[in-house]
OpenMM code with the backbone's topology and positions (N, CA, C; nanometers):
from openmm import Vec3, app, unit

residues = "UNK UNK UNK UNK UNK UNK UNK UNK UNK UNK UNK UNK UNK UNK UNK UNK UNK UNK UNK UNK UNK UNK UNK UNK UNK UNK UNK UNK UNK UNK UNK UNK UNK UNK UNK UNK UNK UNK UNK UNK UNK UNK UNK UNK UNK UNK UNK UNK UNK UNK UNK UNK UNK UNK UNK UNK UNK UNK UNK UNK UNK UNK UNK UNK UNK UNK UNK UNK UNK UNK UNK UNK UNK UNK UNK UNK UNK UNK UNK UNK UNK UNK UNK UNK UNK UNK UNK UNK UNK UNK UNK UNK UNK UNK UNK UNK UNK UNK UNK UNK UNK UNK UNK UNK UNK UNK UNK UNK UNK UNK UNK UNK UNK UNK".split()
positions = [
    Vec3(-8.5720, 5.1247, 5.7841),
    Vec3(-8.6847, 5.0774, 5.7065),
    Vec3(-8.6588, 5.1059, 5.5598),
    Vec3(-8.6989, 5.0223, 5.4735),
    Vec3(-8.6959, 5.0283, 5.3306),
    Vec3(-8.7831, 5.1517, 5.2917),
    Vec3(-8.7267, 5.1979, 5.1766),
    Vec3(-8.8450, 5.2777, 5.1098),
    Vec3(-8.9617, 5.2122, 5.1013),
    Vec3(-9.0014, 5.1090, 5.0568),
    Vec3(-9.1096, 5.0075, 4.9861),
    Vec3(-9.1645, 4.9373, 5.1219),
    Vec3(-9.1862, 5.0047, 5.2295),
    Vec3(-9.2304, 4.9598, 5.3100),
    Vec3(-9.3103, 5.0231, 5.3260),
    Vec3(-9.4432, 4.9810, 5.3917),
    Vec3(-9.5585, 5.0930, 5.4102),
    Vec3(-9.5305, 5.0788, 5.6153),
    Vec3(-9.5696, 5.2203, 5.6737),
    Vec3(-9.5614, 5.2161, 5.8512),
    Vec3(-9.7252, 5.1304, 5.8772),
    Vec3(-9.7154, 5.0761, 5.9535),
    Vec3(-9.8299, 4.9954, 6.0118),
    Vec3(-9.9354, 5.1059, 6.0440),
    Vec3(-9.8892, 5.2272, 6.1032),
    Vec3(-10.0086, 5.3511, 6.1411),
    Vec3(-9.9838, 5.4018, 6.0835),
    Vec3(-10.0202, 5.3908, 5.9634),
    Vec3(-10.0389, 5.5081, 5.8246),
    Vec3(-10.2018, 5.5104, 5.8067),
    Vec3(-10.2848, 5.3767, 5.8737),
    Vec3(-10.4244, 5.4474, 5.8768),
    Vec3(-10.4893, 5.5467, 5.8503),
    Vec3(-10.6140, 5.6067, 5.8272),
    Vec3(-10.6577, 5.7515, 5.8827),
    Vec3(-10.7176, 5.7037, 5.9549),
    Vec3(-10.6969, 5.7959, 6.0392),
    Vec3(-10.8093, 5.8410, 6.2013),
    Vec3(-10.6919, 5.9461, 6.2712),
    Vec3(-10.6241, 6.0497, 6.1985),
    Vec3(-10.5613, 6.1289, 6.2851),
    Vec3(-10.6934, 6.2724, 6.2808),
    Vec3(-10.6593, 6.3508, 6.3683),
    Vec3(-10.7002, 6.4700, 6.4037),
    Vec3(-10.6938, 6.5564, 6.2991),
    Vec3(-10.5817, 6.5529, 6.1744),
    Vec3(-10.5140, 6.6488, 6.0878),
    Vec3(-10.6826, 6.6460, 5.9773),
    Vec3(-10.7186, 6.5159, 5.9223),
    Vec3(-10.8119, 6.5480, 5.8475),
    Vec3(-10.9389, 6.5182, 5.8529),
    Vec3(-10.9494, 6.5185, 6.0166),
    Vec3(-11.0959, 6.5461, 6.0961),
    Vec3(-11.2111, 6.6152, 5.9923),
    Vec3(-11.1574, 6.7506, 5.9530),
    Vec3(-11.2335, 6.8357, 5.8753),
    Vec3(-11.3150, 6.7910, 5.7199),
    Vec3(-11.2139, 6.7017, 5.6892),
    Vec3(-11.2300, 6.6542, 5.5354),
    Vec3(-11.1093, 6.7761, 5.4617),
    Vec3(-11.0820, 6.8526, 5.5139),
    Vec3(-10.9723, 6.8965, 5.4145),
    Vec3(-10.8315, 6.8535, 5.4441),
    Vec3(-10.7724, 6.8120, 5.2962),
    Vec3(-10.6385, 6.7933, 5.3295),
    Vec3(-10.5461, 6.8840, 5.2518),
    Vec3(-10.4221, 6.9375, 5.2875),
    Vec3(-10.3372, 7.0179, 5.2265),
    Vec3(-10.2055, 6.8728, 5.2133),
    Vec3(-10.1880, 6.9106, 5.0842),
    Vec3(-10.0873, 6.8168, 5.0261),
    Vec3(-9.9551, 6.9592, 4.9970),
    Vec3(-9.8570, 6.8483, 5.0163),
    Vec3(-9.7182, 6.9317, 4.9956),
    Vec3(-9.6917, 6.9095, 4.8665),
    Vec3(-9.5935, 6.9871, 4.7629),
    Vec3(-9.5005, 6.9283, 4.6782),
    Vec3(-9.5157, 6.7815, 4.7228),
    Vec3(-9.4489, 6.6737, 4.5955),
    Vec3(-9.4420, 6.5577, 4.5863),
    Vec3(-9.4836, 6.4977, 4.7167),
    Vec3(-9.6504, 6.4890, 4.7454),
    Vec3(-9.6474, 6.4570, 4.8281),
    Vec3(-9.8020, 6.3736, 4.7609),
    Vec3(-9.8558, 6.2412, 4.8015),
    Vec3(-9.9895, 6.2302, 4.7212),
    Vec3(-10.0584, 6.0964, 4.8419),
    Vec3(-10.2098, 6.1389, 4.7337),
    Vec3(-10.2707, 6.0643, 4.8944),
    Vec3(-10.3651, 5.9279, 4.7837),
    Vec3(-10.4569, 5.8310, 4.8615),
    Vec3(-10.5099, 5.7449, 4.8024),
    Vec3(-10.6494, 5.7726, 4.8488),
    Vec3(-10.7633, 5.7983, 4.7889),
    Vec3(-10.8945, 5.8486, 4.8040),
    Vec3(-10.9779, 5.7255, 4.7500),
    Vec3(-11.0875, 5.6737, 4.8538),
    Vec3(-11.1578, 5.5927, 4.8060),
    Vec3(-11.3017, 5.6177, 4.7621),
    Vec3(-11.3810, 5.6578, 4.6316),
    Vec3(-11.5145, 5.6856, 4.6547),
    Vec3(-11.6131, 5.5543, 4.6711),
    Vec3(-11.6879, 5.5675, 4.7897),
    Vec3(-11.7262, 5.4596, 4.8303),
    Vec3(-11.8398, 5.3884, 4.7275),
    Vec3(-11.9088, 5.5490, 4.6963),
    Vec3(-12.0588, 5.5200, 4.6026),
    Vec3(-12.0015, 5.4134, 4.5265),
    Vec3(-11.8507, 5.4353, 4.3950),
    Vec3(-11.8308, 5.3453, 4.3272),
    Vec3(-11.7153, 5.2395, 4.3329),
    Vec3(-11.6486, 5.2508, 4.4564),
    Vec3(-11.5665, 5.1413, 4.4814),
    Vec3(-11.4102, 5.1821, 4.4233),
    Vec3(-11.4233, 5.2942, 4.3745),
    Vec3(-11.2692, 5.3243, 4.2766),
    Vec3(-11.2510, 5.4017, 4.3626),
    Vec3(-11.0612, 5.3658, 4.3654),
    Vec3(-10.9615, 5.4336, 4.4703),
    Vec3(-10.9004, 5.5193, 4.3575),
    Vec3(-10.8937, 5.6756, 4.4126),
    Vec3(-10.8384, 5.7578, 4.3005),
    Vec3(-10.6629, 5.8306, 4.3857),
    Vec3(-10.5783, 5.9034, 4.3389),
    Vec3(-10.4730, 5.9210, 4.3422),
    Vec3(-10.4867, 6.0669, 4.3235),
    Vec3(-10.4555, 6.1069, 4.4164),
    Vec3(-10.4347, 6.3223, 4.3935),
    Vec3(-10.2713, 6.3264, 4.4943),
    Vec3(-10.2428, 6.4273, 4.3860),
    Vec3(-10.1087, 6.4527, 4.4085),
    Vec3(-10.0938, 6.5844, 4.4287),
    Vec3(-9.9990, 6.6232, 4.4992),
    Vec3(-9.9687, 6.7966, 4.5701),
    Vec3(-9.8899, 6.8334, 4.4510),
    Vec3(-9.8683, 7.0071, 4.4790),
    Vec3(-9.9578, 7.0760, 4.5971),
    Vec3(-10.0895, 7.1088, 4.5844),
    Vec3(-10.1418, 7.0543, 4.6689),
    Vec3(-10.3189, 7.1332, 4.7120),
    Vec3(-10.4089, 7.1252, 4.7659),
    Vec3(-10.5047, 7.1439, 4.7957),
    Vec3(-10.5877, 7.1706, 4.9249),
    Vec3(-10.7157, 7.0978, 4.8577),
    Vec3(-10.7610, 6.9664, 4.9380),
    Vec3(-10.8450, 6.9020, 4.8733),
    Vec3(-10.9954, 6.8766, 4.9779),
    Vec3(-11.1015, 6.8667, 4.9567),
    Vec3(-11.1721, 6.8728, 5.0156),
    Vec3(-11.3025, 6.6966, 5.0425),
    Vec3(-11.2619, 6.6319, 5.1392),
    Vec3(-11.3174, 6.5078, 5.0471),
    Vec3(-11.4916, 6.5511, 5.0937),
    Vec3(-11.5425, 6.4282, 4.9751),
    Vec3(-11.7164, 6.4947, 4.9886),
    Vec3(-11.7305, 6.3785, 5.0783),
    Vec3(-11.8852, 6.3450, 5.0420),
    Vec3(-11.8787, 6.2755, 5.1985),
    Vec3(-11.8974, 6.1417, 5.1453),
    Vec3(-11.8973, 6.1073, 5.0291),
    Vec3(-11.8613, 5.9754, 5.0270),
    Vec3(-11.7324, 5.9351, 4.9868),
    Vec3(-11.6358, 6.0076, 5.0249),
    Vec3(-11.5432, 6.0094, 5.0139),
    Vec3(-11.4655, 5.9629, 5.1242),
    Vec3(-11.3540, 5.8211, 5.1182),
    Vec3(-11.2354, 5.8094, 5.2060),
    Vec3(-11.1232, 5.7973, 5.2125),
    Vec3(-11.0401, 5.8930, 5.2782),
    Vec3(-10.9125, 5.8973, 5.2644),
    Vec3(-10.8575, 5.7338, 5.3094),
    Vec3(-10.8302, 5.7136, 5.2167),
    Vec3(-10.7244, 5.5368, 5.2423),
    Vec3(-10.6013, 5.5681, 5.3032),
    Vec3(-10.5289, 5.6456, 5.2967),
    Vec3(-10.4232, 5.6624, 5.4135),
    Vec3(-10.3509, 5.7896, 5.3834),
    Vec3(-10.2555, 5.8352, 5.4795),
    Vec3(-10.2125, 5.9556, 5.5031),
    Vec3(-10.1396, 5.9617, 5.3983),
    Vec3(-10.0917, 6.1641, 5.4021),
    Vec3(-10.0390, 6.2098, 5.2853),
    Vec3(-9.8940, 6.1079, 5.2780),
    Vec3(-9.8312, 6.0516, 5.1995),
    Vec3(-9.7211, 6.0155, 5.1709),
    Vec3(-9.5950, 6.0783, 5.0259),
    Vec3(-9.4861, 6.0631, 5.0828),
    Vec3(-9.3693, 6.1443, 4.9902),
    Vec3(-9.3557, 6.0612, 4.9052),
    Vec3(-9.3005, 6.0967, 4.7823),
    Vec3(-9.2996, 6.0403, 4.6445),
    Vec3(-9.1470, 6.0035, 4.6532),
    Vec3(-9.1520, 5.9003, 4.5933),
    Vec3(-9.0439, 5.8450, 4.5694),
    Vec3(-8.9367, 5.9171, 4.4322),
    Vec3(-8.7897, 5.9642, 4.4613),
    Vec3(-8.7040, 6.0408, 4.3986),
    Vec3(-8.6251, 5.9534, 4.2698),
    Vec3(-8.6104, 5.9292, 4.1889),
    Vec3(-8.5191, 5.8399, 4.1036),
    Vec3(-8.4015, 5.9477, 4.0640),
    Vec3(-8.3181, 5.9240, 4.1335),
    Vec3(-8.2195, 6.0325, 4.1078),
    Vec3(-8.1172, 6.0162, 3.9637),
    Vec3(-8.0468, 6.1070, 3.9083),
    Vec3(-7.9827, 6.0604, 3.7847),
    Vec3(-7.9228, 5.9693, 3.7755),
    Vec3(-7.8727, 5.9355, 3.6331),
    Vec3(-7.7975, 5.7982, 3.6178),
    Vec3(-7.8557, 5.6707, 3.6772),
    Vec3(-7.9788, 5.6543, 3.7502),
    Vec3(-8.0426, 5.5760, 3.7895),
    Vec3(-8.1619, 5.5331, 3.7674),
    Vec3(-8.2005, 5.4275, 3.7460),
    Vec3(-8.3062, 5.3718, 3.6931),
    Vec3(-8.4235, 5.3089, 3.7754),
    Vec3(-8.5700, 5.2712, 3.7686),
    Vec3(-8.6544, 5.1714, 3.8014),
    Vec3(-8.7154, 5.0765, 3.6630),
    Vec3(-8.7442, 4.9812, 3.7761),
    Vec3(-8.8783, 4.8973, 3.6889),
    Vec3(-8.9864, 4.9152, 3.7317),
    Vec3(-9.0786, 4.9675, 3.6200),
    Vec3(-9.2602, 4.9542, 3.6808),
    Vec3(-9.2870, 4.8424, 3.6347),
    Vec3(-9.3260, 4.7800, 3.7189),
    Vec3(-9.4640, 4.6537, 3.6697),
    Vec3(-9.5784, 4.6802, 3.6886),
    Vec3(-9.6260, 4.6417, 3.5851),
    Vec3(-9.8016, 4.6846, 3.5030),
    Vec3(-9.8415, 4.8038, 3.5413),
    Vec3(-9.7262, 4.8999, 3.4081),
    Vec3(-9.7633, 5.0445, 3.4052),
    Vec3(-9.8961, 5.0132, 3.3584),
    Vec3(-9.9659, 5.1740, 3.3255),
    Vec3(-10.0955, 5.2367, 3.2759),
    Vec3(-10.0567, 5.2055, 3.1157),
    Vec3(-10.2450, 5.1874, 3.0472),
    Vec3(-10.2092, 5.1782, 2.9862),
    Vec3(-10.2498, 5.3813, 2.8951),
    Vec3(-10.1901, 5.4157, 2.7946),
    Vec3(-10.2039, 5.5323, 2.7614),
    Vec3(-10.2404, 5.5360, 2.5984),
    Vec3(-10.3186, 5.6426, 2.6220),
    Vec3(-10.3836, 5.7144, 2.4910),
    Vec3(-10.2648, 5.7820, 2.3884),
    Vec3(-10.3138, 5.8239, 2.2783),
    Vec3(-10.2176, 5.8772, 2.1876),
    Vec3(-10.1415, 6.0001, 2.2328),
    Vec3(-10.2167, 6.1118, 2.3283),
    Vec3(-10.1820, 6.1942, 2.3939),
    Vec3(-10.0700, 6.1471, 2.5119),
    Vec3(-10.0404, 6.0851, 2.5425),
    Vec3(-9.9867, 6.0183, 2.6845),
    Vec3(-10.1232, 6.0319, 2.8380),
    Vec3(-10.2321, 6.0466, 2.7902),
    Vec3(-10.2666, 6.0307, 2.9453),
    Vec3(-10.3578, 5.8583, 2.9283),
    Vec3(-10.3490, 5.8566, 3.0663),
    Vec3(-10.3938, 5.7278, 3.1321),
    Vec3(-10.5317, 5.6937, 3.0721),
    Vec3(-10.5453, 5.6016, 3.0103),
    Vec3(-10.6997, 5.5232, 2.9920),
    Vec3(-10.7538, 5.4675, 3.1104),
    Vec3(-10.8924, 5.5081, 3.0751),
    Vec3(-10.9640, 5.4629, 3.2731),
    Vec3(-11.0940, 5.3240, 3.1750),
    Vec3(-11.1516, 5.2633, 3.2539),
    Vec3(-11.2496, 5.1848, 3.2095),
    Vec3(-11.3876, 5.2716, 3.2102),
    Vec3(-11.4877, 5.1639, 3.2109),
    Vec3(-11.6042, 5.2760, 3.2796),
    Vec3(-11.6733, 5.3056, 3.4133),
    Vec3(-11.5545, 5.2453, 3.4622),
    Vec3(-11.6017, 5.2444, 3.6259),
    Vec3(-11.4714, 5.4066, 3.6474),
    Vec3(-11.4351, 5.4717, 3.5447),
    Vec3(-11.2730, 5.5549, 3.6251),
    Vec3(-11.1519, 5.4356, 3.6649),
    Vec3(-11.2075, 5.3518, 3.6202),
    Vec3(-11.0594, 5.2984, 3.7146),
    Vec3(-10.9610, 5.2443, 3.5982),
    Vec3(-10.8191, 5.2824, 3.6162),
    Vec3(-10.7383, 5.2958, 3.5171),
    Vec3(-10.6769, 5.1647, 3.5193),
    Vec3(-10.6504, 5.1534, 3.3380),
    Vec3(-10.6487, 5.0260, 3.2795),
    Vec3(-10.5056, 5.0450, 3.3052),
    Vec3(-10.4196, 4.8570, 3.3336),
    Vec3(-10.2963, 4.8569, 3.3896),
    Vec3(-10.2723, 4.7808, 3.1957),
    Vec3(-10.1266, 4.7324, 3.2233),
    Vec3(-10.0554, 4.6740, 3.0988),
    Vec3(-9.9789, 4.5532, 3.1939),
    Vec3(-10.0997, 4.4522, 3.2126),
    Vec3(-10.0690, 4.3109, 3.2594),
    Vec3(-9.9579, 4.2741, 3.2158),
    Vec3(-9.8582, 4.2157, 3.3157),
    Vec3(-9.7547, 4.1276, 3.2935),
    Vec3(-9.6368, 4.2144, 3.1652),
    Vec3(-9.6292, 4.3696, 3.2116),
    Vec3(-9.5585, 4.4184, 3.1151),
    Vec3(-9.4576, 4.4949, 3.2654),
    Vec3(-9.3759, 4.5249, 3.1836),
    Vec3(-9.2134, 4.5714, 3.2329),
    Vec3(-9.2293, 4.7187, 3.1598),
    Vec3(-9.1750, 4.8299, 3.2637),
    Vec3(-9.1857, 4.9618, 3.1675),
    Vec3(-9.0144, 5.0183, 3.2566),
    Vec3(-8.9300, 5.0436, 3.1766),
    Vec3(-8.7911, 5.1141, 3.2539),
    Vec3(-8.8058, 5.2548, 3.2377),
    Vec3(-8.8004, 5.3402, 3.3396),
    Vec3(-8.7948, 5.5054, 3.3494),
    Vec3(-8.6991, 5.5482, 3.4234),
    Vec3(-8.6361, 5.6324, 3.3744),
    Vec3(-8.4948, 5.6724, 3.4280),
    Vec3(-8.5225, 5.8121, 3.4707),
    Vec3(-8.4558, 5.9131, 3.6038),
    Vec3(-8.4786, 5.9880, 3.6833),
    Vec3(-8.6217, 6.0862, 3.6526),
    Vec3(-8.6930, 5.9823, 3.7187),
    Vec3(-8.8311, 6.0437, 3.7537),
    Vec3(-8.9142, 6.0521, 3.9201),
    Vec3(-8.9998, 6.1251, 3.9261),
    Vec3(-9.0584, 6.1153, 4.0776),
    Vec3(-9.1891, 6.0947, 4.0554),
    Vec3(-9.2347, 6.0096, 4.1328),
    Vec3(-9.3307, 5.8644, 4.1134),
    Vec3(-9.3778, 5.8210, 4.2955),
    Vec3(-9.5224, 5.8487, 4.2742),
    Vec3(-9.5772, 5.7690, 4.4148),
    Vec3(-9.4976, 5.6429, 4.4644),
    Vec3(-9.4921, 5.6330, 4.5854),
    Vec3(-9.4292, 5.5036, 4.6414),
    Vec3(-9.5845, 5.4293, 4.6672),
    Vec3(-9.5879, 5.3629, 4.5407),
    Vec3(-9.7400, 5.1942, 4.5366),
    Vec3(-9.6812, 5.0898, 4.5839),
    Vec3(-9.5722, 5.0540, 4.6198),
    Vec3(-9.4981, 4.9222, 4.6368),
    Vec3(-9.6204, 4.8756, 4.7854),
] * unit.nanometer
topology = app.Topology()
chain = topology.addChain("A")
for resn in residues:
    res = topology.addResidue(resn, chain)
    for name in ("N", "CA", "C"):
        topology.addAtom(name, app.Element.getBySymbol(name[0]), res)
């Protein structure tokens, strides 16, 4: 299987986060949906997260993708960013992309979104 493939039972409905808590590994990150406002948020390990109750896990913990040296990617429609480097969100939280733009980053570790 490709990296850029997602497994068909990556669902949630396992037993592991019955509780609402999830423990994330190193490079390991999950997709959280709050229902009240419709925005899917992104938490990344390590750590022990607790969802509230309008809270849904969109699918299991998954490993981050490695860009090893001398090697490169393409992002399409990175974030767009503030003077500081962090992510601009709208006013819903949900973070503004950079339509129809090309961004090259060389050995970094980065969620697998494909």
């Amino acid at each position: 299987m490709l990296t850029g493939e997602r497994k068909a039972d990556n669902r949630m409905d396992s037993p592991e986060t019955a509780s609402g808590v999830i423990r994330l590994k190193p490079q390991q990150y999950i997709h959280i949906l709050d229902t009240n406002t419709g925005v899917t948020r992104l938490e990344v390990g390590p750590q022990t997260i607790t969802l509230r109750d309008h809270d849904r896990l969109a699918l299991r913990p998954e490993s981050m993708i490695v860009v090893p040296p001398r090697y490169y990617c393409i992002i399409t429609n990175p974030v767009l960013r503030d003077e500081d480097g962090q992510p601009l969100a709208d006013q819903h939280g949900q973070i503004r992309l950079r339509y129809q733009a090309n961004s090259m980053t060389t050995s970094i570790v980065c969620p697998n979104t494909s």
